[in-house]
N, C-alpha and C positions, 0 to 999 in steps of 0.2 A: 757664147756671145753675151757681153753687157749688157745690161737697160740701154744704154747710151749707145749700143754699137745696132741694137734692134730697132730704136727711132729711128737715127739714122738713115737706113737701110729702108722705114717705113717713108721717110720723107723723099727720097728720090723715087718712090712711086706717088705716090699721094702727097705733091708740092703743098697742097693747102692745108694740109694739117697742120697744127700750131703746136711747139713744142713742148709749148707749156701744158697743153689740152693731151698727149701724148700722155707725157710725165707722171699724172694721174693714176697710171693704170697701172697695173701688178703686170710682171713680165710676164708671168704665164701667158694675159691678155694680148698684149705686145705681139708674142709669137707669133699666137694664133692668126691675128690679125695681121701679120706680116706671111703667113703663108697663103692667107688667102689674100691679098696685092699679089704674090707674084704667081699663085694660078691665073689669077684673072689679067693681069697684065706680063705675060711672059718676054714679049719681047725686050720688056725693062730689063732684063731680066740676062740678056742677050751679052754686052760686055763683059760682068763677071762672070760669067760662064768660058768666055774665051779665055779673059784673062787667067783664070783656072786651068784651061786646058793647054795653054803657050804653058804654065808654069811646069806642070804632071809632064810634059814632054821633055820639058829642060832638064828636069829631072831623073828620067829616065835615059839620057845619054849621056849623063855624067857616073 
C-alpha cells in the first residue's frame, strides 16, 4: 500500500485529520497508526471486509 493509499484509508476513519498534517509522517508511522483506527473503530472497517469477501467468493467459482 502507498503513503497515499494508507492516508487515505486513515482519513475514512479519522475525518478530521488533515492531509497535510498526515503527510508529515514516515509510512512506517502511517501504518501503525492506521492499524490502530481500525482496532479501535472496527465497524469502519465492516465494508471493505465485505467487499473483500463478495470478491474471494467470485473468485472462487470461476
Amino acid at each position: 500500500m502507498s503513503k497515499r493509499e494508507i492516508i487515505d484509508n486513515i482519513l475514512k476513519f479519522n475525518r478530521t485529520a488533515a492531509m497535510e498534517f498526515l503527510e508529515r509522517f514516515k509510512e512506517e508511522d502511517l501504518k501503525a497508526y492506521l492499524e490502530r483506527v481500525r482496532t479501535t473503530h472496527p465497524i469502519a472497517c465492516l465494508p471493505q471486509f465485505l467487499a473483500q469477501r463478495k470478491l474471494a467468493h467470485r473468485l472462487a467459482q470461476s
